[in-house]
C-alpha positions in Angstrom: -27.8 14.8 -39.0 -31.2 16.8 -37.4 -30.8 14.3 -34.5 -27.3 14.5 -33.8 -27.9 18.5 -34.0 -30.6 18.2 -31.5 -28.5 16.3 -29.1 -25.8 19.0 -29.3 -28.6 22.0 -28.8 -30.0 20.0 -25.7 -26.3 19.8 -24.1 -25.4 23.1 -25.2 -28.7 24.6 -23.5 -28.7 25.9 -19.6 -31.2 24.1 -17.7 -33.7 24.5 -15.0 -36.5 23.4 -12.9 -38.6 26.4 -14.1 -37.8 29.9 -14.8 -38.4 32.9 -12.4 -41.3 34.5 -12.5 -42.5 38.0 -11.4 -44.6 37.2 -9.0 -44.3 40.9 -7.3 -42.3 40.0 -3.9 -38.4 39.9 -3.0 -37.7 38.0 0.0 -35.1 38.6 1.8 -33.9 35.4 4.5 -31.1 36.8 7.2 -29.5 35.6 10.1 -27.2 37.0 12.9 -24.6 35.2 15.1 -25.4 32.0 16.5 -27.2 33.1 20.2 -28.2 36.6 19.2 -31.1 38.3 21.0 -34.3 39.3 19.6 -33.4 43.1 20.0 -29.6 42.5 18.3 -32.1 40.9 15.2 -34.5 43.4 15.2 -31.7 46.2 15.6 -30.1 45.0 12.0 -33.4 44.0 10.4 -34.7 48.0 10.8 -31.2 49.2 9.5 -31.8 46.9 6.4 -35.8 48.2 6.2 -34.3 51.9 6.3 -32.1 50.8 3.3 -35.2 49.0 1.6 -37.4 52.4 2.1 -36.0 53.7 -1.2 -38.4 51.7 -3.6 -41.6 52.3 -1.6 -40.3 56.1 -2.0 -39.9 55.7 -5.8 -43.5 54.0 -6.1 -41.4 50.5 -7.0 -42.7 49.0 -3.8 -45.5 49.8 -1.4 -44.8 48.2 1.5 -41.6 46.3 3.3 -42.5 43.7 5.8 -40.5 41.8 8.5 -40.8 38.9 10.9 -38.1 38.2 13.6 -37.8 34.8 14.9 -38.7 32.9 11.3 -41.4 31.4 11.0 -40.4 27.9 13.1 -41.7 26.7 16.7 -40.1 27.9 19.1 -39.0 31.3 17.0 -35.1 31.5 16.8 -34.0 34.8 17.8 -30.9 35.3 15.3 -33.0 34.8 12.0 -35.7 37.2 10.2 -37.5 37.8 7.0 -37.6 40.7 5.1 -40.5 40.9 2.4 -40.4 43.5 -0.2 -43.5 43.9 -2.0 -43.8 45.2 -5.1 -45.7 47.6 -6.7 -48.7 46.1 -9.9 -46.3 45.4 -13.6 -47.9 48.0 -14.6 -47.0 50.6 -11.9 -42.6 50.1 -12.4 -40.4 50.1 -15.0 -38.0 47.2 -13.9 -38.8 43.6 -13.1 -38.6 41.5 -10.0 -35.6 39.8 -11.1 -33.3 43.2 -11.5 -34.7 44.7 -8.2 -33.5 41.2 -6.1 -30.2 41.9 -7.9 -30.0 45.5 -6.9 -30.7 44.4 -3.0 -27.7 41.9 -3.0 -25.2 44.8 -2.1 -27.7 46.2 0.3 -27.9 43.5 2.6 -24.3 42.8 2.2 -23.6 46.4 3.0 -25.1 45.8 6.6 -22.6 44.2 9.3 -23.3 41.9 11.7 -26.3 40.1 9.9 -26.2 37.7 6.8 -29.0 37.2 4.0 -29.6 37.2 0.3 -32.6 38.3 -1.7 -34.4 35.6 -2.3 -37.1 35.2 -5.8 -40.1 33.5 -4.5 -39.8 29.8 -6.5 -42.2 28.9 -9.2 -45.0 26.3 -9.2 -45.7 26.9 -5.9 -43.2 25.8 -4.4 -42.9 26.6 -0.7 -39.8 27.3 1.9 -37.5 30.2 1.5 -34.6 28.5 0.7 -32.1 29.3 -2.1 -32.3 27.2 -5.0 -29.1 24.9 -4.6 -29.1 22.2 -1.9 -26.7 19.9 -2.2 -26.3 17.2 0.7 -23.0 15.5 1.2 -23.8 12.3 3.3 -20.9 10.7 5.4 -20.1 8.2 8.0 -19.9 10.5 11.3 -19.6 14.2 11.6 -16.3 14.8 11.9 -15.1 13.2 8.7 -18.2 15.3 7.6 -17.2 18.4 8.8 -13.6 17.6 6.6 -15.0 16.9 3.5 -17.2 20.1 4.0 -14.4 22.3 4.8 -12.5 21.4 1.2 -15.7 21.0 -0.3 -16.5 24.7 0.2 -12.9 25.8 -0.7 -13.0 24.4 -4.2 -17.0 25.5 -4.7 -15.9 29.4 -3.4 -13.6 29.7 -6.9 -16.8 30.0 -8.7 -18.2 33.3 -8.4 -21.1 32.8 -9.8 -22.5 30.9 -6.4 -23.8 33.4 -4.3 -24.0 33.5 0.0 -22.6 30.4 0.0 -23.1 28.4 3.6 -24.2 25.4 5.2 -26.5 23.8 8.0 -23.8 22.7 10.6 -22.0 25.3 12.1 -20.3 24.2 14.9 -21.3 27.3 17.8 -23.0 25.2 20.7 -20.9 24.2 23.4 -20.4 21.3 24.2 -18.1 18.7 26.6 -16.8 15.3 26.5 -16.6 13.0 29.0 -13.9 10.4 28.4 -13.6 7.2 30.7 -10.7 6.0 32.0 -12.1 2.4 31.5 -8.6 0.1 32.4 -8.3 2.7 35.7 -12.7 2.3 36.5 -12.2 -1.3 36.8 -9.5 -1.3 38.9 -11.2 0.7 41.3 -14.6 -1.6 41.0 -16.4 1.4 39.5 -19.0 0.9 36.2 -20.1 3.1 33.2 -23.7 3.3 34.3 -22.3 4.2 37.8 -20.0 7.1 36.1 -23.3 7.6 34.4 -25.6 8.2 37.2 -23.2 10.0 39.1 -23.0 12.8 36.4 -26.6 12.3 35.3 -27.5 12.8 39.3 -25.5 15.8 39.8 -25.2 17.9 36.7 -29.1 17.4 35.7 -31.6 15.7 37.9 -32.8 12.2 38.8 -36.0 11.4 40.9 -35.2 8.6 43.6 -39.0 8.6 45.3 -42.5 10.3 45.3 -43.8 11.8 48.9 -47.7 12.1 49.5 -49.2 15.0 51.4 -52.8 16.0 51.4 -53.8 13.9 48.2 -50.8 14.8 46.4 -48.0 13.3 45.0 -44.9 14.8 44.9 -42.0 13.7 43.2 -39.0 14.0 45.3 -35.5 15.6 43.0 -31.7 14.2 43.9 -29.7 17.1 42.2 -26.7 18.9 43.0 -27.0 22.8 44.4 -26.7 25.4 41.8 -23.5 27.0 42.9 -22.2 23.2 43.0 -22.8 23.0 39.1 -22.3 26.4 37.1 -19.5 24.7 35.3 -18.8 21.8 33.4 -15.7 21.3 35.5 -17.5 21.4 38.8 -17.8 17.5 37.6 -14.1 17.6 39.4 -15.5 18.2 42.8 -17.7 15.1 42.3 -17.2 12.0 43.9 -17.9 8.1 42.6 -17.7 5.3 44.4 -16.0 2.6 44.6 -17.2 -1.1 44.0 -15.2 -1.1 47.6 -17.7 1.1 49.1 -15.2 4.1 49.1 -15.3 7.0 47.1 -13.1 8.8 44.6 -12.4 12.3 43.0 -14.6 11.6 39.4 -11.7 13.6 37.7 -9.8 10.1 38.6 -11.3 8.4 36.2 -12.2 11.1 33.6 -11.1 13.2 31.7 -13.3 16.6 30.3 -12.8 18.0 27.3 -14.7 21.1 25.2 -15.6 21.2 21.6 -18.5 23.1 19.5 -21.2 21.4 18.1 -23.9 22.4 15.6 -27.4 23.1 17.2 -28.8 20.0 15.3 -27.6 17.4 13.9 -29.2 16.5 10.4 -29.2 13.2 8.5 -30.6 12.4 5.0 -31.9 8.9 4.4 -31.1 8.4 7.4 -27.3 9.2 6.6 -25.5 12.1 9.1 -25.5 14.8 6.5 -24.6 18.3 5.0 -26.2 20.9 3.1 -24.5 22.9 1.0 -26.7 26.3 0.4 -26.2 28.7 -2.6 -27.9 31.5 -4.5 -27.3 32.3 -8.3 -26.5 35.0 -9.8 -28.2 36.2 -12.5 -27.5 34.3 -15.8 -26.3 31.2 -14.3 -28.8 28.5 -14.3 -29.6 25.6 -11.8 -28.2 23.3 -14.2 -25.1 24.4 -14.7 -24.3 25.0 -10.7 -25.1 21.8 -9.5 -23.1 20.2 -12.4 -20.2 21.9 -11.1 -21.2 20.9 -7.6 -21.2 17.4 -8.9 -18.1 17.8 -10.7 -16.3 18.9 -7.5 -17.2 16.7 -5.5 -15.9 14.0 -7.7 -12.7 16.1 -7.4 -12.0 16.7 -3.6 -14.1 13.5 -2.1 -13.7 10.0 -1.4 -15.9 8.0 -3.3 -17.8 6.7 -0.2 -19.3 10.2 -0.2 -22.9 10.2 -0.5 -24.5 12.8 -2.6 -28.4 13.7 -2.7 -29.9 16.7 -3.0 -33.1 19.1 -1.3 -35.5 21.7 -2.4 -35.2 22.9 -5.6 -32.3 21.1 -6.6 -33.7 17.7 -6.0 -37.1 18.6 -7.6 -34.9 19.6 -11.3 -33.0 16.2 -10.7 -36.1 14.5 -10.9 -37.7 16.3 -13.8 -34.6 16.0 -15.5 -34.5 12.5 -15.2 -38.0 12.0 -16.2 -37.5 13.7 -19.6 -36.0 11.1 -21.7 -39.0 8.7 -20.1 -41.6 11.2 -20.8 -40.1 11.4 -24.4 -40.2 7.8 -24.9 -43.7 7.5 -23.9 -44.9 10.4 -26.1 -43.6 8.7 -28.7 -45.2 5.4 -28.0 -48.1 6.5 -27.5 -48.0 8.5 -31.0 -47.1 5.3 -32.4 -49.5 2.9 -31.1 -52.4 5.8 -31.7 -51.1 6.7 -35.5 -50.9 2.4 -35.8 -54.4 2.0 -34.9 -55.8 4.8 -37.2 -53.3 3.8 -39.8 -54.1 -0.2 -39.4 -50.5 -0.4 -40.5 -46.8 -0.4 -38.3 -45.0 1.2 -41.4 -46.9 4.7 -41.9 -46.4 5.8 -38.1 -42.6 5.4 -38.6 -42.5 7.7 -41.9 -45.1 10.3 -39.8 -42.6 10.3 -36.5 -39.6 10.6 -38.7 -40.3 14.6 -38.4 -39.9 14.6 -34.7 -36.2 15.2 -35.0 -37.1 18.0 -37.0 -39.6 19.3 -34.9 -37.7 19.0 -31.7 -34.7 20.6 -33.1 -36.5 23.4 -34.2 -37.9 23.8 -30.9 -34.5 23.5 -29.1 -32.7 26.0 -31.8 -35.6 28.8 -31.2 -34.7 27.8 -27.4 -31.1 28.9 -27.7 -31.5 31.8 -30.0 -34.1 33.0 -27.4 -31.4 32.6 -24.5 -33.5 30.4 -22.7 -34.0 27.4 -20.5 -34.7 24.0 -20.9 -37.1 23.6 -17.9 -40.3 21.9 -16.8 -42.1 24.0 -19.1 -40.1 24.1 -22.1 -40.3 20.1 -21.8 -44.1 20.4 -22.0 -44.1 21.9 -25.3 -41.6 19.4 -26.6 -44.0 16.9 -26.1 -46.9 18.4 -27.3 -44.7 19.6 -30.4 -44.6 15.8 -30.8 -48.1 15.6 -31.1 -48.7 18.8 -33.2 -45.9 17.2 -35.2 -47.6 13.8 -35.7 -51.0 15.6 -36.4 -49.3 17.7 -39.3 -47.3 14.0 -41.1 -51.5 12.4 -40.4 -52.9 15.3 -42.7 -50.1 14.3 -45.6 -49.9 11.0 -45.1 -53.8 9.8 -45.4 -54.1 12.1 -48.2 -51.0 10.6 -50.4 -52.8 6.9 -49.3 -55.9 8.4 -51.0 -54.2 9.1 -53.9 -52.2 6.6 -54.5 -55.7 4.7 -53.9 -56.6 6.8 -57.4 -53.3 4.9 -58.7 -50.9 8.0 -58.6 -47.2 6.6 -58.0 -45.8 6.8 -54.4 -43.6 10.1 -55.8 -46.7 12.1 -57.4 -48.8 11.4 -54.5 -46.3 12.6 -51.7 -45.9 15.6 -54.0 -49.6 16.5 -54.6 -50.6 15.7 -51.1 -47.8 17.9 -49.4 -48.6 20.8 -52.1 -52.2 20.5 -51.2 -52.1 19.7 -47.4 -50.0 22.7 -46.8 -52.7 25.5 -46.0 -53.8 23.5 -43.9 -51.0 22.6 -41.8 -49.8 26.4 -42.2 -53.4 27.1 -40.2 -53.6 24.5 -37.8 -50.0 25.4 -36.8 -50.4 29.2 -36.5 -53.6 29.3 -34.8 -51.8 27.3 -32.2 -48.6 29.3 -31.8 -51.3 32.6 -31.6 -53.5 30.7 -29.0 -50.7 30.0 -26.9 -49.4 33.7 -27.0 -51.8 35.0 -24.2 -50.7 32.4 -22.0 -47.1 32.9 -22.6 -47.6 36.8 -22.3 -49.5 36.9 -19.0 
């Protein structure tokens, strides 16, 4: 019965990597329109510091910081960072957590720029990305750029995902060339000819070097600059033939104009998607990229690859680790407490309080409103082991005793009534020597 309780506890439980901690800084990620300038950023980015000013002026901050251009080589002009550092614990009333909260509307409340405040992650974890990342793999970009459309419809119904976006916004230029191929053969003229010609022209292509005094020089075959300002100045170029003659390149062409993200990003070497998100407070990790999962078994094909990035993909990971790490605790408690015990019968009555002991801890979990994260999982496994120390304190007493010739019932009895201050002390002085760390 303690088991199955435990299994609905760990279900019913939100989950984690790890929980945020106050580590004094709200950062604050934005960006402007795709192509805008350095003093369009830095125009918006003061607006938002004048906003920010508020909590150095009520001593809950002494200083807000910015950086235009991000922190990647080259900069890029339409993104900043906006730190917001916080005054010592003991110098504010309120914690990190409730003043990112409070800066949500205050970004949102300037136009023309998009951000989120940002809690630094735990455990040193580094990047400033929010902390879902979930990567839809595909088979090219356009059937990606479907399945992200209706992927992002059905994910917007949950309020509870905050500034959501993604990495492939289609805002660069760009223009196809399309080959006539049935009408280039006829006229005797090749791909890689097409593909000189507009490589030649539109770009550059060096045909020979030149020596003067010592010096080599390479010599440039390019078209004039008033000859190419515009993609359809590729008209006005001629091909030719396999005849010798030449033709209008629009004859055997045809242009067309699209948009195309900046970069093009793959994920196991699959053309991929990522799907950004912030929380909002109370929701956990868990629980959003369940329902991330859940949707996408909703609105996409099956041959839609799923992975994840960042913070998402680390509590993946952890999460499936647990039940292995469990297993292992357990097996080692068993071979250990077989060895001491020189028996395979006495660990099993021992272990048989884990499901106690790990239902406790996952009940004081819940009542407690919180997670089941990286660190929570560390003191389930060494409840395990405080666990097993507690049933090796009983159980080599009542073997002692029944050693005397009690009866298997008296010496349980006896050995539990007498084993008991100990355990009691063992215990507490290990909850109370954990309570600084948990505190600080």
């Amino acid at each position: 019965a303690m088991s199955l309780f435990a299994v609905v506890l760990f279900n019913a439980l939100p989950k984690e990597f790890a929980p945020t901690e106050d580590r004094g800084v709200v950062i604050i990620p934005t960006t402007g329109p795709e192509g805008a300038s350095f003093p369009y950023t830095m125009e918006h980015v003061t607006k938002l510091e004048s906003l920010l000013q508020r909590y150095v002026d009520n001593g809950e901050a002494y200083a807000v910081m910015s950086t235009v251009g991000g922190f990647q080589r080259p900069a890029i002009s339409n993104v900043a960072n906006i730190f917001v550092r916080l005054a010592p614990w003991a110098q504010r009333d309120r914690k990190q957590q409730a003043i990112a909260a409070e800066i949500f509307p205050l970004v949102a409340s300037i136009p023309g720029i998009r951000g989120f405040a940002l809690n630094p992650p735990s455990l040193g974890q580094r990047g400033f990305q929010p902390p879902v990342q979930f990567v839809i793999g595909g088979p090219d970009y356009d059937t990606l750029i479907a399945w992200r459309d209706v992927f992002l419809e059905k994910a917007r119904t949950n309020t509870r995902l905050l500034n959501l976006d993604h990495n492939f916004k289609e805002t660069k230029p760009e223009v196809r060339v399309d080959i006539d191929r049935r009408k280039a053969a006829d006229l005797g003229i090749s791909i890689a000819a097409v593909g000189r010609t507009i490589e030649t022209m539109m770009g550059s292509r060096e045909v020979t070097t030149y020596v003067v005094g010592g010096q080599e020089y390479k010599v440039l075959l390019q078209a004039p600059e008033s000859a190419r300002l515009s993609p359809y100045d590729l008209q006005n170029v001629f091909v030719r033939t396999g005849t010798g003659g030449l033709v209008p390149l629009s004859n055997v062409v045809a242009l067309s104009e699209r948009a195309r993200a900046q970069t093009l990003s793959r994920q196991d070497r699959v053309r991929a998607v990522t799907i950004q998100a912030s929380l909002a407070p109370g929701y956990s990790l868990g629980e959003a990229l369940d329902f991330l999962d859940q949707t996408a078994k909703e609105v996409l094909p099956q041959e839609a690859r799923i992975s994840y990035l960042g913070q998402s993909l680390e509590f993946r990971e952890s999460s499936g680790a647990l039940y292995v790490t469990f297993a292992l605790a357990l097996l080692v408690v068993f071979l250990v407490l077989a060895a001491q015990f020189e028996s395979f019968i006495h660990p099993f009555v021992i272990l048989l309080s884990t499901p106690l002991a790990v239902t406790g801890g996952l009940l004081a979990l819940w009542v407690t409103g919180q997670t089941l994260n990286v660190f929570s999982q560390i003191g389930m496994v060494l409840l395990i082991g405080l666990m097993a120390k507690n049933g090796i304190l009983v159980v080599e007493f009542a073997n002692q005793l029944r050693d005397r010739g009690m009866s298997v019932r008296d010496a349980v009895l006896e050995a539990s009534v007498v084993r008991l201050r100990p355990i009691l002390m063992t215990s507490i002085a290990t909850v109370l020597g954990a309570v600084p760390l948990a505190m600080a």
